[in-house]
N, C-alpha and C positions, 0 to 999 in steps of 0.2 A: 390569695394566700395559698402557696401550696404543702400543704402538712402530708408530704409524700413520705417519710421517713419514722421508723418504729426504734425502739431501744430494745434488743434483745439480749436477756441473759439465759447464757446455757448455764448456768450454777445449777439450776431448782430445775423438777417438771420430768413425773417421771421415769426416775432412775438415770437422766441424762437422755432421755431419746424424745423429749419434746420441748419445743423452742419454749420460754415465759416471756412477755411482753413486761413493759413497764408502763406504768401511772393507769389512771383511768381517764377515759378521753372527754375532754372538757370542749368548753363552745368556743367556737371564734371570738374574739375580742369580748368576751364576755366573762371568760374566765382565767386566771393563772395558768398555764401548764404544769402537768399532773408530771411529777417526778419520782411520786411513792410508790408503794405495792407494787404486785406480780400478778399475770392472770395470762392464763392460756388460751383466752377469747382476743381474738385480730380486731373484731368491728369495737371490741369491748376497751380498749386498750389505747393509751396516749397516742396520736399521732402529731410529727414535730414538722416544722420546715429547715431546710439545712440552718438556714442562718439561726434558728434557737437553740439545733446543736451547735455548732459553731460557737458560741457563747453561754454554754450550759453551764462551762466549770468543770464538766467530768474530762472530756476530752477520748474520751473512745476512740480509738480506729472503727473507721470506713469499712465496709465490708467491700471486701474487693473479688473479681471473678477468680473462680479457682481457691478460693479461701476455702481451708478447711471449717466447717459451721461450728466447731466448737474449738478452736484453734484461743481465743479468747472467751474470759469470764464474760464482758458483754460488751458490744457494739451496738454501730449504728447499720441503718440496713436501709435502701429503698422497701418498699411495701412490693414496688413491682418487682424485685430482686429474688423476693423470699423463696419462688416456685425452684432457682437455681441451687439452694440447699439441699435438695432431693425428693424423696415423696414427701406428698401430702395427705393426708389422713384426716377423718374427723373425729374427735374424742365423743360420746353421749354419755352425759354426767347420768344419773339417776338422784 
């Protein structure tokens, strides 16, 4: 199974300058996929396989090359796509 793919919303997350992920990431065949909450943790965060989007219900656009990263409320995105949105950065909560 490959859960190569993240739901990002630019609504939330720092004034607009940082991506939020969706759900909390759950276990292979052991759990539901997580559709709720927001969080600005990657390893923290839902990952899907196309075919779960594909059949989610929401229907997002694809993030495509050249897309502007906040062109949409929220998408779907490879994991290995995300570097092509621009810098990366690390948030330290306290």
């Amino acid at each position: 199974m490959n859960r190569d793919y993240v739901i990002v919303s630019t609504t939330y997350g720092l004034g607009g300058s940082c991506l939020m992920f969706w759900g909390e990431h759950t276990q292979d065949d052991a759990e539901r996929r997580s559709f709720g909450g927001y969080t600005r943790n990657l390893d923290g965060c839902e990952k899907y396989t196309k075919e779960e989007l594909d059949n989610d219900g929401y229907n997002f656009p694809y993030y495509e090359d050249g897309m502007y990263w906040n062109k949409y409320d929220n998408y779907y995105i490879k994991i290995s796509d995300l570097e092509k949105l621009g810098r990366k950065f690390t948030v330290i909560y306290i």
